[in-house]
Each structure stands twice: as C-alpha cells, then as structure tokens.
TIMI-2910 file (N, C-alpha, C, CB; in pm, 1 decimal, decimal comma, always signed):
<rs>
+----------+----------+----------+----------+----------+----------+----------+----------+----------+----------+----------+----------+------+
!      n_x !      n_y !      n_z !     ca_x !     ca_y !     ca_z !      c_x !      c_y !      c_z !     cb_x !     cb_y !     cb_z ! resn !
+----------+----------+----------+----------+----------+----------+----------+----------+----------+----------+----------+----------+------+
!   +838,5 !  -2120,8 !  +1789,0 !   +867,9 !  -2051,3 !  +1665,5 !   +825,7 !  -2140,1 !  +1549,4 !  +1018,3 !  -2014,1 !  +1656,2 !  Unk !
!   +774,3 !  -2085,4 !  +1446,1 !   +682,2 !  -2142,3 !  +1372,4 !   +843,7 !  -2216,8 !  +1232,2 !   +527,9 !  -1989,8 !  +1312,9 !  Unk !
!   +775,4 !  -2289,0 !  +1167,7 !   +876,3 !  -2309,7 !  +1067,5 !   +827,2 !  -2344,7 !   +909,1 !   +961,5 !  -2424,2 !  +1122,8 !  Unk !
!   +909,5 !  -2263,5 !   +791,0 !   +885,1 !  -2250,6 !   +691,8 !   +921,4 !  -2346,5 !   +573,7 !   +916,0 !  -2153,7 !   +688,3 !  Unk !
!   +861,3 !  -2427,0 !   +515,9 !   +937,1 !  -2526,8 !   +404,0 !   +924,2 !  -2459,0 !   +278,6 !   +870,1 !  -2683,9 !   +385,8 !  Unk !
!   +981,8 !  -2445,6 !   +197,3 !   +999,4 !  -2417,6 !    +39,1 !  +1045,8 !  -2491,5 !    -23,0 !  +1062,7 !  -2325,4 !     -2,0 !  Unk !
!   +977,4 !  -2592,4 !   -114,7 !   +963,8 !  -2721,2 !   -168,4 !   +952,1 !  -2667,9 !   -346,8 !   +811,9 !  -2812,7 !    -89,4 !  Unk !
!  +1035,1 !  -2773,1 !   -362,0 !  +1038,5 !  -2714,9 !   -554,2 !  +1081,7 !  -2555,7 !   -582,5 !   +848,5 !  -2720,2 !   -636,6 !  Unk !
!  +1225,6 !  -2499,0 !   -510,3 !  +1280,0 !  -2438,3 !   -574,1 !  +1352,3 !  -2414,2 !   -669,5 !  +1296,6 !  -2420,4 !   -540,9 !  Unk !
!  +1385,7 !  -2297,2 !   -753,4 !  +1450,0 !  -2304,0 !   -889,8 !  +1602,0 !  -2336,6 !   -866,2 !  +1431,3 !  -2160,5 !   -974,0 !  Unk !
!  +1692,3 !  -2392,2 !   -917,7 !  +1818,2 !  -2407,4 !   -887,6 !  +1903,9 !  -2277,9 !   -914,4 !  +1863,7 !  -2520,8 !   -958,6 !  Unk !
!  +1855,6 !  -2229,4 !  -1010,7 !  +1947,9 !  -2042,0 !  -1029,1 !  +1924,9 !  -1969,2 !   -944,5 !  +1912,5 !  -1931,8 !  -1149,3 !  Unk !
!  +1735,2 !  -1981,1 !   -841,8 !  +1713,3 !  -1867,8 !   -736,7 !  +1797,3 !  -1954,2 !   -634,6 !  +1535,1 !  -1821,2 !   -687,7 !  Unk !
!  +1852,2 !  -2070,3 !   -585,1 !  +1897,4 !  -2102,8 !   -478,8 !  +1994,0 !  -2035,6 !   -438,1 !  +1920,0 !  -2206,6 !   -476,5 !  Unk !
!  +2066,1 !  -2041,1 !   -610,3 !  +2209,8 !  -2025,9 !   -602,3 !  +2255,5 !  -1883,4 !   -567,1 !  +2270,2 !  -2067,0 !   -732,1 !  Unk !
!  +2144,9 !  -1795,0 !   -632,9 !  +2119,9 !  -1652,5 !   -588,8 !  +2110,8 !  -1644,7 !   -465,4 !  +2010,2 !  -1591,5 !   -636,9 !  Unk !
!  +2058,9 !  -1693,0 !   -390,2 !  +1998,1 !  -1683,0 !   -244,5 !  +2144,0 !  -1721,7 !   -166,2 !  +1847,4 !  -1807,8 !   -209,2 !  Unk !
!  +2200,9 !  -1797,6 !   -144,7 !  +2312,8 !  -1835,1 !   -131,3 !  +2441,5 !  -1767,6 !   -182,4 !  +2300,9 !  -1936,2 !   -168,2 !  Unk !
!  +2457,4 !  -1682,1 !   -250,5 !  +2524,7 !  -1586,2 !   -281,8 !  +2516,6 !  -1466,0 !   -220,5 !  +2511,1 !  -1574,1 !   -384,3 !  Unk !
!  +2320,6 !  -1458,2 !   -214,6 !  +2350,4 !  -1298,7 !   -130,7 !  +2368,0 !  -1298,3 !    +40,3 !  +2199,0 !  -1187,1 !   -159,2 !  Unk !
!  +2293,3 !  -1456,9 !    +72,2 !  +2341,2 !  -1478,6 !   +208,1 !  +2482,7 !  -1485,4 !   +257,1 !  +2292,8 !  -1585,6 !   +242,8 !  Unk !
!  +2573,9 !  -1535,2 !   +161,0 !  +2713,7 !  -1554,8 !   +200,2 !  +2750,7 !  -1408,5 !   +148,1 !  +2800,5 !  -1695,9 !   +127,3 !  Unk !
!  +2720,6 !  -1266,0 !   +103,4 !  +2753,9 !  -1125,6 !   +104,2 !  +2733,9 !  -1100,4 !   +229,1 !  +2681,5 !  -1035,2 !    +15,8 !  Unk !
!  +2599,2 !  -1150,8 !   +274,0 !  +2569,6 !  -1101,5 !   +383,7 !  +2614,4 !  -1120,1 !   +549,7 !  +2468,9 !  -1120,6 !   +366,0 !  Unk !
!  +2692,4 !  -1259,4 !   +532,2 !  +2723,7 !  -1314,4 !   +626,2 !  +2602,4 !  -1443,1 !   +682,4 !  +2754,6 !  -1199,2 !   +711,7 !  Unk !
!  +2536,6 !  -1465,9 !   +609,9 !  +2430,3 !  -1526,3 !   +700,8 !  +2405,9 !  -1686,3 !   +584,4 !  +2257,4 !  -1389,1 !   +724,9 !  Unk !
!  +2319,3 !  -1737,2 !   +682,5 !  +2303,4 !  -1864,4 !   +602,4 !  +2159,9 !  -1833,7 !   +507,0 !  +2286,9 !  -2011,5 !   +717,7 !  Unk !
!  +2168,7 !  -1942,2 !   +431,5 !  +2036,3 !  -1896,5 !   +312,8 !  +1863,0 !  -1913,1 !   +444,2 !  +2031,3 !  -2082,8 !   +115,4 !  Unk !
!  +1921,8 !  -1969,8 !   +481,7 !  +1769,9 !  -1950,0 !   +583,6 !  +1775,9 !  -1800,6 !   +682,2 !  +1757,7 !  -2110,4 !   +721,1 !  Unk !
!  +1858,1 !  -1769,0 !   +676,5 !  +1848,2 !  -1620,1 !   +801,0 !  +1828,2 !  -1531,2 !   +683,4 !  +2020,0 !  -1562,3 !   +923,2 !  Unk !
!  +1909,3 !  -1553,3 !   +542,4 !  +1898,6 !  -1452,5 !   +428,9 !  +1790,8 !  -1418,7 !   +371,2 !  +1962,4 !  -1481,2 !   +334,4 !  Unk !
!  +1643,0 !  -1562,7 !   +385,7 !  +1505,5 !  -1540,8 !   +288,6 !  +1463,8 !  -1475,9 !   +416,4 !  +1396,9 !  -1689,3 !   +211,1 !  Unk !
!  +1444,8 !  -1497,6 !   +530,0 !  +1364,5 !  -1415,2 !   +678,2 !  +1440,6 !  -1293,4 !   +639,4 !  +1401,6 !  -1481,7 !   +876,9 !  Unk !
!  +1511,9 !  -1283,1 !   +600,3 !  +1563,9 !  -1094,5 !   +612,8 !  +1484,6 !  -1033,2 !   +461,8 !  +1806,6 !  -1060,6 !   +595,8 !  Unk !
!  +1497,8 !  -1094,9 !   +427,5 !  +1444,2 !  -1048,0 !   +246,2 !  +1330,7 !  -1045,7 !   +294,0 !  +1459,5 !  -1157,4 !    +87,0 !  Unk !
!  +1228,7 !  -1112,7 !   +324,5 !  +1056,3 !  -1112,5 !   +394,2 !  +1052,3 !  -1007,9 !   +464,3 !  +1003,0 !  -1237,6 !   +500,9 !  Unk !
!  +1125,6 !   -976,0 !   +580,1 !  +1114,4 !   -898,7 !   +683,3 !  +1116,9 !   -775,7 !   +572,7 !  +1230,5 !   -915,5 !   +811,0 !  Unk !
!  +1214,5 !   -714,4 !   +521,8 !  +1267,3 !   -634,9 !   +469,8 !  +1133,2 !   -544,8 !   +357,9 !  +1394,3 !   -713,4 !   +410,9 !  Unk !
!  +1110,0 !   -696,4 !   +285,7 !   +937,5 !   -625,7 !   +198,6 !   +863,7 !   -660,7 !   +256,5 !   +873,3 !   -662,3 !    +52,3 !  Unk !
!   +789,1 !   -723,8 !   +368,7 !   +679,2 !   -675,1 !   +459,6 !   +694,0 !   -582,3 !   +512,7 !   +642,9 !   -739,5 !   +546,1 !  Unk !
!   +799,9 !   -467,5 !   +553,2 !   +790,2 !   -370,9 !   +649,8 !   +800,5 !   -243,2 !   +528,1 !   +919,5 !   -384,0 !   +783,6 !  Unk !
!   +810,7 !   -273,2 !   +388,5 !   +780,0 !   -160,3 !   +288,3 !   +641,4 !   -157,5 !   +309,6 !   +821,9 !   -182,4 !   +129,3 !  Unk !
!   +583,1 !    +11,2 !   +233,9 !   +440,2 !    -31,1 !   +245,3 !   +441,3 !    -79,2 !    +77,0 !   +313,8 !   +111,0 !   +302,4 !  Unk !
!   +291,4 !   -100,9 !    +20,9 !   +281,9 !   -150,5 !    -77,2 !   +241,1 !    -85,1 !   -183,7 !   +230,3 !   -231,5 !    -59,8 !  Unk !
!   +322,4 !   -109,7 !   -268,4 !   +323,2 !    +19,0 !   -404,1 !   +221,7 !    -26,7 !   -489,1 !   +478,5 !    +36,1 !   -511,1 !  Unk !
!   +211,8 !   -188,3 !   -447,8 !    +53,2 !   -288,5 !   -545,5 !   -101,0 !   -207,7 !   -537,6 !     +5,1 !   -484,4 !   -440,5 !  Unk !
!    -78,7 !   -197,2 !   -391,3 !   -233,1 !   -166,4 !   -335,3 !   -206,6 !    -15,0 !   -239,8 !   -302,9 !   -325,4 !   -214,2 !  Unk !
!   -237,7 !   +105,3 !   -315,5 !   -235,3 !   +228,1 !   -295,3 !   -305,3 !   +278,8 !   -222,1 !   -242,4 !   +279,7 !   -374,3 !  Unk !
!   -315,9 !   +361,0 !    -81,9 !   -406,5 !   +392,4 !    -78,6 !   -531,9 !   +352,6 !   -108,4 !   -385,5 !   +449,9 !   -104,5 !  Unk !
!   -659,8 !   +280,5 !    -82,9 !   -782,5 !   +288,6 !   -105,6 !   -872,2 !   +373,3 !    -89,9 !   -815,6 !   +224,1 !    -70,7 !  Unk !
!   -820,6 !   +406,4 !    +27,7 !   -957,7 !   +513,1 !    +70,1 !   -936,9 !   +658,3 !    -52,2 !   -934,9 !   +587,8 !   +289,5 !  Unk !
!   -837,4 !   +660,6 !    -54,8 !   -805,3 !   +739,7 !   -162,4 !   -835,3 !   +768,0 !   -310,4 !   -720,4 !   +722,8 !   -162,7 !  Unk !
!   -845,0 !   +607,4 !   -330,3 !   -909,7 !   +564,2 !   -471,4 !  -1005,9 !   +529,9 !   -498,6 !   -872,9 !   +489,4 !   -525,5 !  Unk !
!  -1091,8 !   +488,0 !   -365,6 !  -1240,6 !   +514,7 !   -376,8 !  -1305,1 !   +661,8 !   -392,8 !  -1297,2 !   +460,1 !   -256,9 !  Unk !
!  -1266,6 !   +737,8 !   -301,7 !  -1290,6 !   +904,0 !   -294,6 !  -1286,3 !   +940,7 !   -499,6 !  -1106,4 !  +1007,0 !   -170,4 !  Unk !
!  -1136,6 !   +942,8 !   -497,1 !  -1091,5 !   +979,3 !   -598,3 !  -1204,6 !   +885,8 !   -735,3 !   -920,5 !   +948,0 !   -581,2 !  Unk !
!  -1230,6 !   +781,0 !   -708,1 !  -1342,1 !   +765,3 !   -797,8 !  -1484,8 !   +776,5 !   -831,8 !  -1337,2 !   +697,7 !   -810,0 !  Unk !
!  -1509,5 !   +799,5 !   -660,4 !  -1618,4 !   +824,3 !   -661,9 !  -1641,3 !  +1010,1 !   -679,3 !  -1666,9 !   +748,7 !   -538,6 !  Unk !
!  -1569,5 !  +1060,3 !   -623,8 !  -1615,5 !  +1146,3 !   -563,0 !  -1661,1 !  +1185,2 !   -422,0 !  -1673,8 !  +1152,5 !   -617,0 !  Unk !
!  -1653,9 !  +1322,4 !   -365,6 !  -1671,3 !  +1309,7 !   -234,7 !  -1790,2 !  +1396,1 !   -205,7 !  -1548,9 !  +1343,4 !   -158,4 !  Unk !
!  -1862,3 !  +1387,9 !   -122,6 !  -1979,8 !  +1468,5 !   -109,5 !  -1954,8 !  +1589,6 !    -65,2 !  -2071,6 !  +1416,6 !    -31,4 !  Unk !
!  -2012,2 !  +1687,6 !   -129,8 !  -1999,9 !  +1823,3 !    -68,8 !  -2130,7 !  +1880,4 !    -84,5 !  -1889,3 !  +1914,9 !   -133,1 !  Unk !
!  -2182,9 !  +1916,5 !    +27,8 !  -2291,3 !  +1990,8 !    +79,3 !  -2300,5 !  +2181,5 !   +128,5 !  -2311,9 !  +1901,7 !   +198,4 !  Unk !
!  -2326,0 !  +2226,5 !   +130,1 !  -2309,5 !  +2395,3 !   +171,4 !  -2436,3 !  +2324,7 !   +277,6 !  -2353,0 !  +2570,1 !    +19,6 !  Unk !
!  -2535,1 !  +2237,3 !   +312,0 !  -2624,1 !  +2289,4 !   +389,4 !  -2540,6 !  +2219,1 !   +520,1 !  -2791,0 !  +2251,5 !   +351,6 !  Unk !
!  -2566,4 !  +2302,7 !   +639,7 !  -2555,9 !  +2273,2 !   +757,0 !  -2588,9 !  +2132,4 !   +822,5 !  -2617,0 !  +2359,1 !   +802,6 !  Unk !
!  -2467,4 !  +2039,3 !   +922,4 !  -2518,5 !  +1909,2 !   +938,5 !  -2691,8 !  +1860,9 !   +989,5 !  -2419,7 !  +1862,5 !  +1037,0 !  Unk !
!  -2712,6 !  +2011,0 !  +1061,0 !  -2844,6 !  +1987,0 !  +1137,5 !  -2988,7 !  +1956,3 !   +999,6 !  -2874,6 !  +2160,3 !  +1252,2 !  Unk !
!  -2916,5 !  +2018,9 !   +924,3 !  -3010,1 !  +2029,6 !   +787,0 !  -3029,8 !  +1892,1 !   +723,8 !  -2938,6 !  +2128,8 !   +666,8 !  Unk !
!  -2880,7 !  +1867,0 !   +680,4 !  -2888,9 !  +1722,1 !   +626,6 !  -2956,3 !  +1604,8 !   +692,8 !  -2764,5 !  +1678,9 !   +611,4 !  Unk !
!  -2926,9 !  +1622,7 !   +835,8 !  -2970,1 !  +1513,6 !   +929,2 !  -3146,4 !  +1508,9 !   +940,5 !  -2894,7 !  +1547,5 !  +1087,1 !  Unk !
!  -3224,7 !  +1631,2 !   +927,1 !  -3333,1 !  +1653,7 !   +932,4 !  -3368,1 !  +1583,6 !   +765,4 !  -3356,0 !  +1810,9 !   +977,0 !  Unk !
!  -3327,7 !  +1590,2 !   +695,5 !  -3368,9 !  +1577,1 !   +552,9 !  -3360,4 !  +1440,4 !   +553,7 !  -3283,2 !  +1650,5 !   +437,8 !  Unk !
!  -3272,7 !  +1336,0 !   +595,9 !  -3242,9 !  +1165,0 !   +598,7 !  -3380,6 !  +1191,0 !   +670,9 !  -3079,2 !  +1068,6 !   +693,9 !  Unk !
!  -3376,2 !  +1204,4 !   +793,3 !  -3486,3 !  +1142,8 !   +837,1 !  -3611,7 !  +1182,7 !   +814,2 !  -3479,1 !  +1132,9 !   +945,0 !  Unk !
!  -3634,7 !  +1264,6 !   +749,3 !  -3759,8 !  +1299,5 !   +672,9 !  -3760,1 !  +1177,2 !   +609,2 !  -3763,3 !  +1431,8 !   +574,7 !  Unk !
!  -3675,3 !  +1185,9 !   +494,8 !  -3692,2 !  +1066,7 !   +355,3 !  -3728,0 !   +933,8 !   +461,4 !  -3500,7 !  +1031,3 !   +230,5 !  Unk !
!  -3693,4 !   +908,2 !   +582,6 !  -3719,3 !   +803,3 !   +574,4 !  -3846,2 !   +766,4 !   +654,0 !  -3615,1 !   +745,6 !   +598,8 !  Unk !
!  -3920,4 !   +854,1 !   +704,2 !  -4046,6 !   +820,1 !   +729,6 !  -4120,2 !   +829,2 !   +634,1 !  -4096,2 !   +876,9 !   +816,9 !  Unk !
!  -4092,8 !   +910,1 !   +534,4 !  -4166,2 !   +925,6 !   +408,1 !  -4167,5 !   +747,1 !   +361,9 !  -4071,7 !  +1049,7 !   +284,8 !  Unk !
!  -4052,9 !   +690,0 !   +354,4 !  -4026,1 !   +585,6 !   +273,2 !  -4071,2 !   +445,7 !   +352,6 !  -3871,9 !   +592,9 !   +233,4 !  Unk !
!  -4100,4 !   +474,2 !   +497,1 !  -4159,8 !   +399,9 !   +566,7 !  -4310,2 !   +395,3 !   +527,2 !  -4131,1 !   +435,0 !   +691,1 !  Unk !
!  -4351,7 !   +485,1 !   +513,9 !  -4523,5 !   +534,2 !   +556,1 !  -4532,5 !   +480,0 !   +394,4 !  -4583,3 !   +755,5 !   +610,7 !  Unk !
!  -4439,1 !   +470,3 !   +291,9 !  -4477,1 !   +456,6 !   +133,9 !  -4538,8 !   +306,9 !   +141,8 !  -4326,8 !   +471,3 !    +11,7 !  Unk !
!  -4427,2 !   +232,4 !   +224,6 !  -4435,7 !    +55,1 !   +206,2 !  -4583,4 !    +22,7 !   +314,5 !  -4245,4 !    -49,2 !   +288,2 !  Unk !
!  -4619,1 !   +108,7 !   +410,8 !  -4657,0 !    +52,5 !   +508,9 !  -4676,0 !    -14,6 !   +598,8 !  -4677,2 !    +47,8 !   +507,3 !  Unk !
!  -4733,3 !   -125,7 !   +656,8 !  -4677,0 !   -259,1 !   +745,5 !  -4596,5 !   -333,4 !   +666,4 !  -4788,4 !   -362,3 !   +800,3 !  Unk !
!  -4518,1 !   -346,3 !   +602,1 !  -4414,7 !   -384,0 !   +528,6 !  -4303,3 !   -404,6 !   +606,7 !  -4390,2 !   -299,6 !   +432,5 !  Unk !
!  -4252,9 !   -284,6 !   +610,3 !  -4113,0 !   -253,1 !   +728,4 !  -4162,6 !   -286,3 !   +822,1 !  -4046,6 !   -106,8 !   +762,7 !  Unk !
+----------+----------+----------+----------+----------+----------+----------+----------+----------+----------+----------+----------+------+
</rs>
C-alpha cells in the first residue's frame, strides 16, 4: 500500500481536518482518504463532457447523400490528389 506525505500544511486546514475526522469518528489520515475517495468518485463539473463540446463547437456533419456515395467521393478526391503531386506520394 502506497503512502501519502503532505508537507507544509495550513494550521486552520489541519485543524479543520481534525474536526471533521473526529465528527466522523476517524483519524485525520482515514478522514483526507475519505474526502479523496469521495471527489474522485464525483464526475467532474471542471471538464464537461468533451465530446460534447467539441461537436457543439464545431458542429456535426450532416450529409442527405448515402454512405456508399460519400465513400466513393473520398476516394475519388484522393486519387485525384495523388495523380495532382505525382511521384511525390
């Protein structure tokens, strides 16, 4: 089991910490592992969704043509874009 030092704490958060551990029944070291545990297992209200906020900024693609269509059209463009450079690619 791994172990945690916290070096240069504030003397008012100790005293806090030690207050809510002795509400809690527990010592100030079982009390900060429960407080950790407790907001690691929230999700995070900081970092929302991404995929969400990429979409939402970008925009999302919408097509009416059929996948077989689109797929024919990439690979058009890209022999086109091959044959442009020539022995290049």
């Amino acid at each position: 089991m791994a172990t945690l030092q916290v070096r240069s704490i504030n003397d008012q958060l100790y005293r806090a910490l030690g207050a809510r551990a002795t509400l809690e029944n527990r010592s100030i070291s079982q009390e900060v592992i429960a407080i950790i545990k407790d907001y690691l297992s929230r999700p995070s209200s900081k970092h929302p969704d991404l995929t969400a906020q990429f979409l939402q900024l970008c925009g999302t693609w919408q097509d009416d043509r059929g996948e077989d269509v689109i797929a024919a059209d990439v690979r058009r463009s890209r022999v086109q874009s091959n044959e442009r450079f020539g022995d290049v690619l």
